[in-house]
Structures are given as C-alpha cells and as structure tokens.
N, C-alpha and C positions, 0 to 999 in steps of 0.2 A: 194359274200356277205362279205362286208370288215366290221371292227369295226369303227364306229364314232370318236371313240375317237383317235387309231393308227392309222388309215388307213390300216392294214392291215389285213388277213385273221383270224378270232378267232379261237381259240383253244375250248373253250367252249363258244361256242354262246347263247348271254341270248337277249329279246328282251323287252324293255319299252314299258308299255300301255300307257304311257302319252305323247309320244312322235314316237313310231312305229320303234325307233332306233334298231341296232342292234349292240350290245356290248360284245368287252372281258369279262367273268365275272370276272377276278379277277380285273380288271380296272375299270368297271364300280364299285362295290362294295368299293374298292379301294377311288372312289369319293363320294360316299353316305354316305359313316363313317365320310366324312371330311365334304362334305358340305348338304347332306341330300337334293338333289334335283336330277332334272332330267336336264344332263347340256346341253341338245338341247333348252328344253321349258322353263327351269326355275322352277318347277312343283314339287309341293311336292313328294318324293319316296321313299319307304326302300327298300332294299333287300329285303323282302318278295312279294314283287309285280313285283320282274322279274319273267319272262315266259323262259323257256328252249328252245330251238330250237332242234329238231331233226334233224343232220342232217350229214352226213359220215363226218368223224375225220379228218381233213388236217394230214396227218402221215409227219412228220420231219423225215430227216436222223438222221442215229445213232450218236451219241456224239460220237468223237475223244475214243480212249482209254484211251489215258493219260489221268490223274485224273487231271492237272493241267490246263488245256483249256476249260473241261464242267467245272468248277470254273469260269474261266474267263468269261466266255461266258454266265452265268446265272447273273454274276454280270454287266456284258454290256448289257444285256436283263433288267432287273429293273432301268437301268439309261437310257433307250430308254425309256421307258414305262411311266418313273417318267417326262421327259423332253418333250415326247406326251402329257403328261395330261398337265403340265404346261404351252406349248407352245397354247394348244385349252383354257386355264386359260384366257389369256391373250388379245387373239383375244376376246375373249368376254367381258373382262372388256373394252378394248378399243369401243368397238361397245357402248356399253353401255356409256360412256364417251361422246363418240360424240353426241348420241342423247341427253344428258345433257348439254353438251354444246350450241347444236343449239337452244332450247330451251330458253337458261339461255340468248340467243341472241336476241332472238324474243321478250322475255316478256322487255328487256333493251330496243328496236329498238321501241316496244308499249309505252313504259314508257312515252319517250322522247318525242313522238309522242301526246301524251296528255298533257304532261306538256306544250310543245309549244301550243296549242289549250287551252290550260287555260289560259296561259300569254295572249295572243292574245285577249281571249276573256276579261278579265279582262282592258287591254287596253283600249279595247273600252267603256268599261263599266262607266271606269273614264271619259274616252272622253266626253261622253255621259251625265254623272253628270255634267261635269264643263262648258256644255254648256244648261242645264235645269233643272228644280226642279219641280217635278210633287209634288200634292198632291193629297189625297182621300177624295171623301165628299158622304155623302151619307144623303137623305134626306126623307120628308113621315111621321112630327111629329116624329120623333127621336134626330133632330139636325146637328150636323155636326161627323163626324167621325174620326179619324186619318185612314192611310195607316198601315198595318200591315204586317209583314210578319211574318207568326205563320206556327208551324208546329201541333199543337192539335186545340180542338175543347171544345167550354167551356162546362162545365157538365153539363147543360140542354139540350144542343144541342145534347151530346153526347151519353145523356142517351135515350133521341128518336132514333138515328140512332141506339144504338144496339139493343132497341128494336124492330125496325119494322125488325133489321137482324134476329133477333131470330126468331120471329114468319113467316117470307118468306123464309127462307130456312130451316125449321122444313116442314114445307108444299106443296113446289115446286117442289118436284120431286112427288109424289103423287096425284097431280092438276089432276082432264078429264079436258078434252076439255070442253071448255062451252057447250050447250044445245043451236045449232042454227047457232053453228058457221060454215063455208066455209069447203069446201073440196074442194080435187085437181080435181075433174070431173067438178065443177064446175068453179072452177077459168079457167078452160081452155076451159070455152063457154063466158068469158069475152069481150064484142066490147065495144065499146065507144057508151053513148048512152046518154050523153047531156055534152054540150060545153059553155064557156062564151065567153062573146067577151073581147077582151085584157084586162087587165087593164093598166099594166105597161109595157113593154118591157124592159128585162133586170134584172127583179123582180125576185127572187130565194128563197125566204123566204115561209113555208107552214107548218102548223099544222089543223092538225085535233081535235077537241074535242075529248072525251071519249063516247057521245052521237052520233058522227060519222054527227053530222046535220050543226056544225058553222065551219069553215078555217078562217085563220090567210094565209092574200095576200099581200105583196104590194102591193095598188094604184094605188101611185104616192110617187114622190120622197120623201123619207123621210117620206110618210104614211102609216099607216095598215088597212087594212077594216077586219074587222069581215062582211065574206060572209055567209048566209045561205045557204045553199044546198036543204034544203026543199022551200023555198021561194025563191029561184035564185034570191036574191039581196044582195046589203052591206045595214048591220042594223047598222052598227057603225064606224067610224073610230077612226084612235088610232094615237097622234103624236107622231114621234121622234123625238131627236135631229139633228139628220141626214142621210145618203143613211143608209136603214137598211138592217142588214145583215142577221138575224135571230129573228125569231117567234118561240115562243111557247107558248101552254095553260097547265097553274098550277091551275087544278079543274077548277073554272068557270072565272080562273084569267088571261089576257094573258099578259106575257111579251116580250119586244120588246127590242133588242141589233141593237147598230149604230155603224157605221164608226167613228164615235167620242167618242167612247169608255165608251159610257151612256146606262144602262140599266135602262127600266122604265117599270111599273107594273101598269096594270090599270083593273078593275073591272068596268063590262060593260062599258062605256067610260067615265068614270072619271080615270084621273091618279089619284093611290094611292100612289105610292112611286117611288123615280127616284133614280138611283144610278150613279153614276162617278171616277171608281177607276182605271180605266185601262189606262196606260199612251203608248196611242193611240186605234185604233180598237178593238172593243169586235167581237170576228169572229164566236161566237158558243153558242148556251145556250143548257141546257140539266136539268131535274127536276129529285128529288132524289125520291125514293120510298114512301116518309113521306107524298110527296104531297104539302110540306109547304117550301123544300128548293131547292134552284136552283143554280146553277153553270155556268160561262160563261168563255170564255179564251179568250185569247187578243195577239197579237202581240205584246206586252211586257212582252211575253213569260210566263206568270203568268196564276193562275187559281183562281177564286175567287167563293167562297159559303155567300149564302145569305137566311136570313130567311124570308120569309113573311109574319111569323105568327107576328114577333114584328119589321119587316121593315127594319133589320139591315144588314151590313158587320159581317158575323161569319170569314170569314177568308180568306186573300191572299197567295198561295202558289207560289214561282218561278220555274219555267224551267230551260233548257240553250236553249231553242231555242224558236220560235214564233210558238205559235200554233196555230193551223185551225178548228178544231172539237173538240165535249167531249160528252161522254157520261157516266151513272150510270153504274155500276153492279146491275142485279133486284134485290138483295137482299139491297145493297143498301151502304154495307164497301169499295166497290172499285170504281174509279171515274177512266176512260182512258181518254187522251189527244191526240190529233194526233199532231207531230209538222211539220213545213215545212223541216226541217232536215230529214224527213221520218221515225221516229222515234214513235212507239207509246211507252209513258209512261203510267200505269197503276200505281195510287198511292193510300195507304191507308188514307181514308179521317180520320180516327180517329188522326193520328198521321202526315200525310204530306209527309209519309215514301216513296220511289220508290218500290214498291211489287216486278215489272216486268217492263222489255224493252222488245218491237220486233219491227226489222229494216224490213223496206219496200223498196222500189226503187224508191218515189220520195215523195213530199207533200202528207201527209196523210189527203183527203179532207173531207171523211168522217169515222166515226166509229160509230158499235150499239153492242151491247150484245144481245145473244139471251135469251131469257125468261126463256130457261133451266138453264141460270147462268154458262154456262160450255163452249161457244161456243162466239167467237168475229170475227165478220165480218169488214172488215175495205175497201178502196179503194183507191186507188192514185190518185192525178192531169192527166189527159189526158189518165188515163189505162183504157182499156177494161176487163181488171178482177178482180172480187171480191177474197181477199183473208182472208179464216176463218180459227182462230185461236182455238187449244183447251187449257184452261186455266190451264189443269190440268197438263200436259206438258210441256208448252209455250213453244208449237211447232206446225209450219204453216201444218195444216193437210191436204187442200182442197184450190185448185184454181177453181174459177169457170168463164170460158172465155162465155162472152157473146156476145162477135162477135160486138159490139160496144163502145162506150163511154161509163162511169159510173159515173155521178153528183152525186147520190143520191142512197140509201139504205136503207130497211125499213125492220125490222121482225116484222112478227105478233107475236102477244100474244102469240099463242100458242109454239112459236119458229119450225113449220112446214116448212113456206113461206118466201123465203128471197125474198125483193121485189126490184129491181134496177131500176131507170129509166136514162135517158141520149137523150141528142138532137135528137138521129137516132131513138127512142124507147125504152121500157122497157119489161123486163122480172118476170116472178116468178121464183125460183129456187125453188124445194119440197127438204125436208129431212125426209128421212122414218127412224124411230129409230130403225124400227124391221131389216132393213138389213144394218141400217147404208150407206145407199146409195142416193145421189143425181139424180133428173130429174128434167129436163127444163116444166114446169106445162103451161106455157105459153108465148107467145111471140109475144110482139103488135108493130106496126110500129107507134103507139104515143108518138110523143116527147115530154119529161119529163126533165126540168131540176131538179126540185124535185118532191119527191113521200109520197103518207101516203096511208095507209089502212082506209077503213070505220069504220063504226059499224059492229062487227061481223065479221071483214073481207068479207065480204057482194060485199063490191064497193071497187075498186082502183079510188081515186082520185090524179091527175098531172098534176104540175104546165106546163105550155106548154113553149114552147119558145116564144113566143108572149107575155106572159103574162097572159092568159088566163087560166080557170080552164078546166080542161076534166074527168067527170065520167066515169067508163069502172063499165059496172055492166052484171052477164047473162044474155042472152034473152032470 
C-alpha cells in the first residue's frame, strides 16, 4: 500500500472517496489547503472526507542519537515530500496542456477546412452568375413576382402558422386514435387485391387524398391523372411543364412540381396558379399544416413556400447544397430538407433560421415526420435502411434494416406504422409507445417505387415499377 502522491509506504494512511487513492495524510492534506481538490480525479475535497485506513504502523528505525542528524534528516524528509508533490504537480499540468493543445489543433485543422469549402463553393457561385441570370415569376392573377431571398415570413402568413402551431401541439400528444382506424393484426392480413395496368413506366410521383378515393399518377410524360380508386379510372389529367417529379393534394387542390423547375396548382382540372422560381429542378413538394401553404426545393439548393390562398411566392430560402426532399413538422414551425450532401437541414419557417443538422451516408431521398412531432424518419439513395431520428435529442435513435431497397416512406396519421416500399417490395414497421419497441407488422413482395396509406389506414396503395397502381387491402 504505497501513497499516490510519494510513492512510498504512509505513515498515516488516509483513503479518498472520490478517487479510492491512498495518501500520506500529512501530504494529501498538505495539497487540499493549497489546491482544495482531489489531485487523482480533479474532484472537489476537504480534509473532512478522508477516511483512516486501519492498518499496522510501518515502524522506522530509531533516529541517530546525535541531535544534529534527526535535524537533518526531517528537514530532507519535507524537501522530499515538497519536490513529490511538485514533481506529480507537474506531470498533470503537462497532461492537461497536451490535451489543450491537440484540441486547439483539431478546431485550426476544421477551421481551415471549411474556410477552403467556402472559398470553393463561392467560386463557383460567381462562376455560376457570370454565366446566367435566373429570374422568378410567379403567376395565377397575382402578376409577376421578384426572386427573394428572405429569412421571415410576412405577418399574415405568420400569424396562421403560429396559430395552427398553437392549437396542434396544445393537442397532439393527447389525440386517440381515430374511431375505425387499422391495427397491426390487420395490416399484416394485407395481399394485393386489385392492380392497374401501367400508366407510365418510370413514373414515381403518388399522393393520396385525405378521402383515401382519388391518387395523383404520372401518365405520361409530363402529365398527372387524377385516378379514382373507387371507379378504377383517370377522371382528370393535369399538365406540366415537364418530366414531373412530384405530386401532391392541398385539400381538394393538387399540385404538380417539374424538372423544369415549375410548380403548378390546379383545382379539378383547371390550372389555378403556376409558379417558376427555382433555377433548375423542383425535386419535392410537401404541404404545411394550414392546408393553404406548400413548400417545394430544387437543386438550386433553395426551399420556397407558397400560399394558395392568395396564389403568391411567401418566400425563398437558400442551402449550401441541392436538395432532394422536404417535409412539415405536424405542428407546422419546422420545415426539414434532405440535401444530396446527405445532410438533413431542419429550418425554422418563421425566421429561415437552421434549428438542426443530421448527417446521413449519402443523398437524403426521402424524409417524413411522424404525427407524434417527436420522431423523423429519413432514407438514403440506394440504402436498405430507414433511419429515425428523435427531435428532442437530435440523435439517430433507431435503424430500421429492411433487407431491401428503400424509394419511399410513409407514416400513418397516427405515427404507429412507418410504411416503406422499394422495387424488391415493401414493409410496415409498428412502434408500440407502451414498450417503446419496434416490429416488422408486415412484409409484401410488391414492388413499390412510392407508397401512401388509404383512408383510415384501411389500404396501402403503390406506385409499381411498371407504373402501375397496386391496392394491398385485408381479405
């Protein structure tokens, strides 16, 4: 049993709770008057919280007789003990230095590292300008628009968004389940139990209404059918300006994003309003909780919000990279973007602000929020697993491997049923809140490049690789 601090044998062995040392006490105490810690851990310690050690006496020979040598000898014993303590002083400020130092190396070594990736990207940014000039126009009895880049949202606009936040997350955690809605015995007696014949091959675009009866298909190039599910026909078709990339329904409104960077709005099939801000591809739309605004992003790295109720450009936000997806938070203050940098940004719509980043491992193809508000599901270009995030954290809680591709993701309403489909087929993921645990609910061999839920969760409907529509409902 030697002392920490001499290394050798104590005379009076004292023992630290903070640390489990075992110390001279007149050296250890010695250091607590000076520096008031515990000098293993660092850790707060007085003299009253050493413990004794019981334990036989190291008995020293007797001191010399001459009275001039135990002199000597006790004053060589306190410049041992002084130049012990100093010498373990020492070794610990240097330790301590170093890790200050590699630090102070890492944060220079990142610095540098960004600032070149700024330059660079700036670069090109000029490049970019001096060989084009985009404008924004936006149209639909409004006029023409300027391009903006804002970071707020004007006070009418912004006074809806806080309020529909107020009153959805005053009440969302407190929701039942609907009255009618799917359970997991059921989702997992799901077959396919009616099919279309192709429309388009190649076609990747699908929404459901809120009625679970009309989808939103490509076609044909550049067109949308509004299909009925109850009448298994198209009652409508809807132009674009070009290959479309994304479908969705705002209430009974559907709008349609192109490769040419045109969003257009049309109520049963008359275009109501066309928009043009994105300088190149709109790759994503996504509708806010108000019902009346909608959000699209574009490979000009930008994210734009639009109103429908008065036809207009409320605001363009930039990136630094191209993004691929977007989706609301359900209450309705957060807007995520996936970029191809793998990178999701989560930004507050009131102000334009960055909330959150979380890095992925490759193009972020698709993103949803689950309806709890708490949970973000996201997926990569070419990966076989969904990975959900918890917001409250913003930390990747849960991978969930589904043994094949993943196109598409879909949560129900109730944030139960995470739904994925992909060329090889698609699965339901369950999450029980009461054990906090994940199960596989179900697992179809129908390939799905995209996916949506019925009415009620009732039917999975998916888009095929063909082009085609596929019901899976119980039998």
């Amino acid at each position: 049993m030697l002392c920490a601090i001499s290394g050798e044998a104590p005379q009076v062995p004292v023992v630290s709770p903070k640390s489990g040392s075992v110390f001279e006490k007149r050296l250890i105490e010695a250091y607590i008057a000076e520096n008031g810690k515990d000098p293993v851990t660092g850790e707060e310690l007085s003299s009253e919280d050493l413990i004794d050690v019981k334990s036989q006496r190291v008995v020293r020979p007797r001191p010399p007789t001459l009275t001039s040598i135990p002199s000597l000898l006790s004053v060589f014993q306190e410049e041992w003990d002084a130049l012990a303590l100093e010498t373990y002083t020492l070794r610990q400020n240097l330790a301590q230095t170093r890790q200050e130092l590699s630090a102070a190396l890492y944060q220079h070594d990142a610095a540098v590292r960004v600032i070149a990736r700024l330059t660079q990207e700036r670069d090109e940014a000029r490049d970019a300008l001096s060989k084009v000039t985009v404008g924004a126009r936006a149209s639909g009895g409004q006029g023409d628009a300027m391009q903006v880049d804002s970071s707020g949202l004007p006070d009418q606009v912004l006074a809806r968004v806080e309020s529909t936040q107020a009153s959805l997350s005053k009440s969302r955690r407190k929701r039942p389940v609907p009255e009618g809605w799917t359970t997991g015995d059921a989702i997992s007696a799901y077959k396919p139990t009616e099919s279309t014949d192709p429309f388009y091959p190649g076609g990747k675009a699908l929404s459901v209404n809120p009625s679970g009866d009309s989808a939103l298909v490509e076609i044909a190039d550049g067109v949308v059918g509004v299909f009925s599910l109850s009448q298994k026909q198209v009652i409508h078709t809807l132009q674009s300006n070009g290959p479309v990339t994304d479908a969705i329904w705002a209430g009974e409104k559907a709008v349609v994003a192109s490769s040419t960077g045109s969003v257009k709005v049309f109520e049963s099939s008359q275009e109501v309003a066309s928009f043009n801000v994105h300088a190149g591809a709109a790759t994503s739309l996504a509708l806010h909780a108000t019902g009346d605004i909608i959000a699209s992003v574009g490979v000009d790295k930008s994210y734009v919000l639009y109103d429908l109720s008065s036809n207009a450009v409320i605001t363009q936000n930039f990136s630094d990279a191209p993004l691929l997806s977007v989706q609301f938070h359900p209450d309705g203050h957060l807007i995520a973007a996936g970029g191809a940098d793998g990178q999701i940004k989560i930004f507050d719509i009131k102000t334009g602000a960055v909330a959150a980043n979380y890095d992925l491992a490759g193009p972020v193809k698709r993103v949803f929020f689950s309806e709890n508000g708490i949970f973000l599901a996201a997926v990569t270009e070419n990966s076989t697993m969904v990975s959900v995030w918890d917001l409250r954290s913003s930390k990747e809680i849960k991978v969930l491997e589904t043994g094949s591709q993943v196109d598409s993701i879909h949560w129900d309403y109730t944030g139960q049923f995470l739904l994925a489909g992909g060329p090889s087929g698609l699965t339901v993921q369950q999450y029980s809140k009461a054990s906090k645990a994940w199960s596989e609910t179900l697992r179809s061999a129908v390939p799905a490049v995209a996916v949506a839920w019925g009415f009620s969760a009732q039917s999975i409907v998916a888009l095929n690789t063909e082009g085609g529509l596929t019901v899976l409902t119980a039998q």
